[in-house]
C-alpha positions as CSV (number, residue, x, y, z in Angstrom):
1,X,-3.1,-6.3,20.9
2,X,-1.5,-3.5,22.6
3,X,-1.7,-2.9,26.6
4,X,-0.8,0.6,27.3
5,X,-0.5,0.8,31.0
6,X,1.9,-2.2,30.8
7,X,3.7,-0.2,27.9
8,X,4.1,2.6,29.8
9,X,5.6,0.6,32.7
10,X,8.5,-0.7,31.0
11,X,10.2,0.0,27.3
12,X,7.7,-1.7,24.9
13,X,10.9,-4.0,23.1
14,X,10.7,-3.6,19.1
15,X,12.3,-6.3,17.1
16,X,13.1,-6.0,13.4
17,X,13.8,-8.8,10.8
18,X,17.0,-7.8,8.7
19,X,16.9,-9.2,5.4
20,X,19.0,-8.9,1.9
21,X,17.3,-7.2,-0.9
22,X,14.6,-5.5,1.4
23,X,13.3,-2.2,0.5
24,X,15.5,0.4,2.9
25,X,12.3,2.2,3.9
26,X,10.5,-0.6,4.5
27,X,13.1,-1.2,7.6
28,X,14.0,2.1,8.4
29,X,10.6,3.9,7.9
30,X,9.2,1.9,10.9
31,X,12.1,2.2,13.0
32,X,11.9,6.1,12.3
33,X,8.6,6.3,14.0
34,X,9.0,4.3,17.1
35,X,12.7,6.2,17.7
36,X,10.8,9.4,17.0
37,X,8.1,8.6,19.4
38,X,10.3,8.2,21.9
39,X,11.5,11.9,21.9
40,X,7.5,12.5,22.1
41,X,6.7,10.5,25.2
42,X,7.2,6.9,24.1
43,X,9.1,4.2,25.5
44,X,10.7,1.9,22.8
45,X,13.7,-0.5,23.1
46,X,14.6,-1.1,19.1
47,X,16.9,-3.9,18.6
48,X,17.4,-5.4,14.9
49,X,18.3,-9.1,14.0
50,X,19.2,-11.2,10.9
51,X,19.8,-14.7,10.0
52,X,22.7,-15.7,11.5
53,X,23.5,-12.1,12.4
54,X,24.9,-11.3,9.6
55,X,25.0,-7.7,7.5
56,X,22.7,-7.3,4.8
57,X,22.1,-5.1,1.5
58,X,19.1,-3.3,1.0
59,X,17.5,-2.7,-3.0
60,X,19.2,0.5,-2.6
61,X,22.8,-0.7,-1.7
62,X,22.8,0.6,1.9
63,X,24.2,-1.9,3.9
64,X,22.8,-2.8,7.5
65,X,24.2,-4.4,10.3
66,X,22.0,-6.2,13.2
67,X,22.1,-6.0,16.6
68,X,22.4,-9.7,16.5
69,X,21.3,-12.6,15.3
70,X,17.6,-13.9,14.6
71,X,18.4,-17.4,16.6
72,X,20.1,-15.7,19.6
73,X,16.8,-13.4,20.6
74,X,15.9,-14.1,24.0
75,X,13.7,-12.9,26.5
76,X,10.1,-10.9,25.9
77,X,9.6,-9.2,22.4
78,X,6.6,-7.1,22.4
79,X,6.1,-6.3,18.5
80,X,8.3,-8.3,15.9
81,X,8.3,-6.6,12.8
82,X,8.9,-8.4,9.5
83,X,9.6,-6.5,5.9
84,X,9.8,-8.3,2.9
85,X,11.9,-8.2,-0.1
86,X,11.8,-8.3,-4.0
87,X,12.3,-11.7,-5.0
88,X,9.6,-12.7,-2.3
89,X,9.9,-16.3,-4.1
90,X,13.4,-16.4,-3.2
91,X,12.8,-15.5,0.0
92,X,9.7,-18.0,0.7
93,X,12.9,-21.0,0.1
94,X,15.1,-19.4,3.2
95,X,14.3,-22.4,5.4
96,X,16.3,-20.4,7.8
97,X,14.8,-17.2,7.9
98,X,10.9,-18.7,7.8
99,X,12.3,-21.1,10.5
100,X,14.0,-17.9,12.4
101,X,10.5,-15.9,12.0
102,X,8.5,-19.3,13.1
103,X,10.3,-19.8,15.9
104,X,9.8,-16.0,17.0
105,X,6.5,-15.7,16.4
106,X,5.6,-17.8,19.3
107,X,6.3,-15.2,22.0
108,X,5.4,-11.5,21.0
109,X,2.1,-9.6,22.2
110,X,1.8,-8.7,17.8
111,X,3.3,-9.3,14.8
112,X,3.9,-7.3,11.9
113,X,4.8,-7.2,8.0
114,X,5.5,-4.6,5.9
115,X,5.0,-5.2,1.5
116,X,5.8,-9.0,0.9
117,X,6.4,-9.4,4.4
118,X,3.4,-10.4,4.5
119,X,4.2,-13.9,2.5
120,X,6.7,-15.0,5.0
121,X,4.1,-14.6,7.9
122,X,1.5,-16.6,5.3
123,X,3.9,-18.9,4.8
124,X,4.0,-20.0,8.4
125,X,0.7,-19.9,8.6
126,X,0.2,-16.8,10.5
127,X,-2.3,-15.6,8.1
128,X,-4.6,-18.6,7.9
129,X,-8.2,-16.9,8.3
130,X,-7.0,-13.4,8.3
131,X,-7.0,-10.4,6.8
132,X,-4.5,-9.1,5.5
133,X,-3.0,-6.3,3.3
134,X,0.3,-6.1,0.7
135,X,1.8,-3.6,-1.5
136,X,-0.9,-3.5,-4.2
137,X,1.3,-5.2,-7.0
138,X,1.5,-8.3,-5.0
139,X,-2.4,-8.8,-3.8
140,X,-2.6,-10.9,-6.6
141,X,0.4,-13.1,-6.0
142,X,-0.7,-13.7,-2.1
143,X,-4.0,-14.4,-2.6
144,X,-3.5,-17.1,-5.5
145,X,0.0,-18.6,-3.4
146,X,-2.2,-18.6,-0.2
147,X,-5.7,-19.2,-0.9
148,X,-6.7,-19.4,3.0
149,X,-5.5,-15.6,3.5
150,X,-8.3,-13.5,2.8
151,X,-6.4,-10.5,1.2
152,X,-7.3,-6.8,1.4
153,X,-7.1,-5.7,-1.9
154,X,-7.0,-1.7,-1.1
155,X,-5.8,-1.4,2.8
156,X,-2.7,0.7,3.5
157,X,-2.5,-1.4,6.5
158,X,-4.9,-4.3,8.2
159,X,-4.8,-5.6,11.4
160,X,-6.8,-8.7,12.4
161,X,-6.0,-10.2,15.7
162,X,-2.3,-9.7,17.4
163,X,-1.7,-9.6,13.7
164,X,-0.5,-6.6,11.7
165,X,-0.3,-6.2,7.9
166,X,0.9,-3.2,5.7
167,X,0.6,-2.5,1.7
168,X,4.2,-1.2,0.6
169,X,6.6,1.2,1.0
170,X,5.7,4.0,3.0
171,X,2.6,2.1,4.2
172,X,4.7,0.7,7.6
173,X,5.3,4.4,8.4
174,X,1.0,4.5,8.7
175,X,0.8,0.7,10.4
176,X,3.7,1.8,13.2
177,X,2.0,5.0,13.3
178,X,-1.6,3.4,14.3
179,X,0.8,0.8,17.0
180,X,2.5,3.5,18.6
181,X,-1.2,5.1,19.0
182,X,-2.1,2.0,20.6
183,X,0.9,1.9,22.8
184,X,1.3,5.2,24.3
185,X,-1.9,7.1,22.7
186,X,-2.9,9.3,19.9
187,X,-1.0,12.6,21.9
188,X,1.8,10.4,21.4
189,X,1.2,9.2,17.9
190,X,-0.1,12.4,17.0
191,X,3.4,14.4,18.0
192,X,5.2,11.9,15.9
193,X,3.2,12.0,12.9
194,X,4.0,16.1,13.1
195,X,7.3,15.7,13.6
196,X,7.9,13.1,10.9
197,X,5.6,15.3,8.3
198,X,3.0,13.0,7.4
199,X,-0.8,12.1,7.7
200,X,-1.6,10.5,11.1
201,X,-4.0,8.4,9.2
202,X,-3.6,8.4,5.4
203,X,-7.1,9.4,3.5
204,X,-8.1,7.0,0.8
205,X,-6.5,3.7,0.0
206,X,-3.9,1.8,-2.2
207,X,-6.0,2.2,-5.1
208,X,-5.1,6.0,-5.2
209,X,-1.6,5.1,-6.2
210,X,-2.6,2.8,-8.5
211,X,-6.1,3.3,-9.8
212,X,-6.1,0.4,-12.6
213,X,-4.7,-2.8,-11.4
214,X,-3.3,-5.4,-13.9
215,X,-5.9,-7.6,-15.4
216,X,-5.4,-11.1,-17.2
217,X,-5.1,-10.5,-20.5
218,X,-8.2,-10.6,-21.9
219,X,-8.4,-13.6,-24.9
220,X,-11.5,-12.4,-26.2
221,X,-10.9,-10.0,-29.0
222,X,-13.8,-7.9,-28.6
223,X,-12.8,-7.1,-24.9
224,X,-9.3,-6.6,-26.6
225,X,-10.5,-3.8,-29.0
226,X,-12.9,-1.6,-25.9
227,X,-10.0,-1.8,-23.6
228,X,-7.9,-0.5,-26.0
229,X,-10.6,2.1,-27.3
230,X,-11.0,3.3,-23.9
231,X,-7.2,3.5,-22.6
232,X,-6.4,5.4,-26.1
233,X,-9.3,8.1,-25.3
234,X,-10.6,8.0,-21.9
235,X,-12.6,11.1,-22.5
236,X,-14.4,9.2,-25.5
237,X,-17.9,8.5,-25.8
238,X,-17.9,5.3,-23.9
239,X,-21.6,4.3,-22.9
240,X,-22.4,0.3,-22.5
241,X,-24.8,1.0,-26.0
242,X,-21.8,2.9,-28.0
243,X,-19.1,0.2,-26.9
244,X,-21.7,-2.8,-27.8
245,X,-22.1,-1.2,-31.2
246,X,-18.7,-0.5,-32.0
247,X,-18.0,-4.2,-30.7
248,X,-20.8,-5.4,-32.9
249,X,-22.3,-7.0,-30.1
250,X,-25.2,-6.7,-27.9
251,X,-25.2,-5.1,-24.3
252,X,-26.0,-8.7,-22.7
253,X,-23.0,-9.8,-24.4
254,X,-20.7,-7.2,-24.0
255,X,-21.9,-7.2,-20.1
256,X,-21.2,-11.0,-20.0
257,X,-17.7,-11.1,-21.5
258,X,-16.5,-8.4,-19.7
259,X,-17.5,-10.3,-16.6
260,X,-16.0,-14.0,-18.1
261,X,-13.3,-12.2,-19.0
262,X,-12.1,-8.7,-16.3
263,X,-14.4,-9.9,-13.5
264,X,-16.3,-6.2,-13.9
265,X,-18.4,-4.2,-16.1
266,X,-17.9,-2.1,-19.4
267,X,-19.1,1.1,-17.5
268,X,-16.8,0.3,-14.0
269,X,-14.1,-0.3,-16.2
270,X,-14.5,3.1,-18.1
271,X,-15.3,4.8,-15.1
272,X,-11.9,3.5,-13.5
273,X,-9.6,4.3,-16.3
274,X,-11.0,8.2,-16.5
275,X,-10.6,8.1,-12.8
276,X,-6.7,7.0,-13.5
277,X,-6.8,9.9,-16.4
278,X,-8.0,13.0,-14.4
279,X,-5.4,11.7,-11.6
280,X,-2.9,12.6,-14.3
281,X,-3.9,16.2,-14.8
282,X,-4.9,17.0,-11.3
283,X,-1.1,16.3,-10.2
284,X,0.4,17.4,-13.3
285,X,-1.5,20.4,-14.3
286,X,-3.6,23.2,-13.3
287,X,-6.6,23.0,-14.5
288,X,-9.8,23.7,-12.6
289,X,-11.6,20.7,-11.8
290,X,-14.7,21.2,-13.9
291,X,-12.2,21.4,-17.1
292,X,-10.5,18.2,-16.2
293,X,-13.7,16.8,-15.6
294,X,-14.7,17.2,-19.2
295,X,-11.1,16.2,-20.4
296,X,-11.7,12.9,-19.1
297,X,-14.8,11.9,-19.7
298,X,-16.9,12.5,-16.6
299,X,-18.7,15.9,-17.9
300,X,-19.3,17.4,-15.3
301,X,-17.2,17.8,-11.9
302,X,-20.2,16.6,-9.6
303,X,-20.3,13.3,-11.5
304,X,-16.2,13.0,-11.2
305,X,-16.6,13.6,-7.6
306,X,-18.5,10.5,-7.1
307,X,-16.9,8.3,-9.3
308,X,-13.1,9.9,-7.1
309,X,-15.1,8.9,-3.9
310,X,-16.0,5.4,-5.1
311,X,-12.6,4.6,-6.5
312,X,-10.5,6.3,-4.1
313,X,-12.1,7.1,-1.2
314,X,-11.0,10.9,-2.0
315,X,-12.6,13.8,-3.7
316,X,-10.4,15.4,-6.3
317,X,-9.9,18.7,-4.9
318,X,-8.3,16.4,-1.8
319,X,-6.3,14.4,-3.8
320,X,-5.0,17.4,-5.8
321,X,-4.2,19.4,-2.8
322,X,-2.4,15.8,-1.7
323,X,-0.9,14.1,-4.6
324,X,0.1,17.4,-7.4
325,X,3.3,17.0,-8.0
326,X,6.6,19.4,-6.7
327,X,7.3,20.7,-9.9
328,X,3.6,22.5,-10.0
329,X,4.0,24.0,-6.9
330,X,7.4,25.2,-7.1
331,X,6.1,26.8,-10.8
332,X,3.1,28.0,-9.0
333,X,5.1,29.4,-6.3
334,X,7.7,31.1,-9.0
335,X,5.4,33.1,-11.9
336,X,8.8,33.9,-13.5
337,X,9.2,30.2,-14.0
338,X,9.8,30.0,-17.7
339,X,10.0,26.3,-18.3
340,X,11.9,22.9,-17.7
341,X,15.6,23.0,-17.4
C-alpha cells in the first residue's frame, strides 16, 4: 500500500471526506496524527473536502469548513480518508456523496474508513471480497446490508489490500497511526503515538469495550429464563448440568437451543457475561483480582485469566492497569478522599 521512499520524496497528500452528522473525532482524530507526525519527521499535505464544498455539522455541533469541494479534487491523492456518520442509512441515499467517493476512489495509492465509513466504501463496492472492520455496534448491520464483505467482528482496524478499515471512534487514531508507520516508519509513528498519549498499537480488541454483543432476541422461553438467570447473578452456579435442570431440560437440549437460538453455548455464554461482570469491578473498584474472581463466578483468578485472554485478548491485571476508571485513581491518589461530590 504505502511506498516510503516515494513518501519521503514528496508530501504524502491526505484527503478527508467532510460530512454532516459525522462523529468530530472521527475527522479530527486522524487528522491529529498525520499533522502531529509531521512535527516528528513526517511529510503530510492535509486538505479536507465536502459535497459541494460546503460546511458541515458534526454530532457534536462543531461546525467544519473544507478546503473545497469533493468534485473539484484534482491531481494525485495518496490516502483518501472516509468517516462515516449516525444515520449511516441516510447517508447510503446521498447519490452525491457515494458518487463524490466513487469517483475518488479511482486514483489514490489507499483508501480508508473510519466507524460506518465503512458502508459508503461497501456501498461502492470497494469491499467486495474484503475484510473489513466497523465500530462494533454496526458489525451486524454491514454484514447483513453487504453480504459479500466479510466483516471483522473484533478488529480495531483491518486492512486488506490498498484498503483500510477502522472500528469506531478513537479506532482511526490506531488505523492512521499503523499508515503513518507505513509511510515514514515506526521512529516516526512511534514519536507521534508519545506525543499524542496513546498506545502505538492498541492491546486486545473491540470486544474489550463491549464484551456482550446484542443477540436476537431469543423466542424460545427456556433460553429466555438462563439468560436472564445468568445476567441477574453472573457469579451464580451456572454449569451446563445446573442450567439444564433449572430449565427442565436435558444438556443435548439446552446445548441445541442455545445454538438454534444465540449461535453459542450455555457455558461461552456464561463465561462471556462474567467476563463483562469482573470488567465492571476491575475499573470501578479495587479489589484484588482473586476477590473479583470469585465475585464473578470464575473462582479462582488463574481460571479468569484464561477466560480475559479468550474474550479479550487481555489479562485482567492489563486491562485494569488500562481501562480503571479516573475517579479510582484520583481516590487512590487522594487517601483523604471522603466520597462523591
Amino acid at each position: 500500500m504505502g511506498d516510503r521512499k516515494d513518501a519521503g520524496q514528496r508530501p504524502h497528500t491526505v484527503v478527508m471526506v467532510l460530512l454532516d452528522e459525522a462523529q468530530t473525532l472521527d475527522v479530527i482524530g486522524p487528522l491529529d496524527v498525520f499533522a502531529a507526525a509531521n512535527d516528528n519527521g513526517a511529510r503530510y499535505r492535509l486538505c479536507t473536502a465536502s459535497p459541494g464544498g460546503r460546511e458541515v455539522r458534526t454530532t457534536s455541533g462543531v461546525r467544519l469548513a473544507p478546503d473545497l469541494a469533493l468534485e473539484s479534487l484534482s491531481g494525485p491523492i495518496d490516502t483518501l480518508l472516509v468517516p462515516g456518520r449516525t444515520d449511516w442509512r441516510a447517508a447510503l441515499r446521498d447519490t452525491r456523496l457515494l458518487n463524490g467517493i466513487a469517483q475518488l476512489s479511482q486514483t489514490p495509492r489507499r483508501i480508508a474508513s473510519v466507524c460506518s465509513g465503512a458502508f459508503y466504501l461497501a456501498a461502492i463496492g470497494l469491499l467486495d471480497g474484503r475484510r473489513a472492520a466497523t465500530h462494533w455496534a454496526l458489525v451486524d448491520d454491514l454484514a447483513r446490508e453487504f453480504p459479500k464483505v466479510k466483516v471483522d467482528r473484533d478488529a480495531i482496524f483491518v486492512r486488506d489490500g490498498n484498503v483500510a478499515t477502522s472500528a469506531g471512534v478513537t479506532a482511526g487514531i490506531d488505523l492512521a497511526l499503523s499508515l503513518v508507520e507505513e509511510d515514514f516508519g515506526p521512529a516516526v509513528a512511534r514519536a507521534t503515538a508519545k506525543y499524542l498519549v496513546v498506545f502505538m498499537a492498541r492491546p486486545g480488541g473491540q470486544s474489550q469495550f463491549s464484551v456482550r454483543m446484542d443477540s436476537p432476541p431469543p423466542r424460545n422461553p427456556v433460553v429466555r429464563t438462563i439468560l436472564d438467570a445468568v445476567t441477574a447473578d453472573p457469579g451464580g452456579d451456572h454449569t451446563r448440568d445446573t442450567l439444564a435442570a433449572r430449565a427442565g431440560v436435558s444438556v443435548r437440549h439446552l446445548t441445541r437451543l442455545f445454538r438454534t437460538e444465540l449461535g453459542t453455548t450455555a457455558t461461552r455464554f456464561v463465561a462471556r457475561t462474567r467476563v463483562e461482570a469482573a470488567t465492571g469491578l476491575l475499573e470501578a473498584g479495587t479489589d484484588t483480582l482473586e476477590v473479583v474472581a470469585r465475585r464473578s463466578g470464575f473462582g479462582s483468578e488463574e481460571t479468569m485469566r484464561r477466560a480475559f485472554k479468550r474474550e479479550l485478548g487481555i489479562a485482567p491485571s492489563a486491562y485494569r492497569a488500562r481501562y480503571r476508571t479516573t475517579y479510582v485513581r484520583e481516590c487512590q491518589a487522594r487517601p483523604d478522599h471522603e466520597g462523591a461530590l
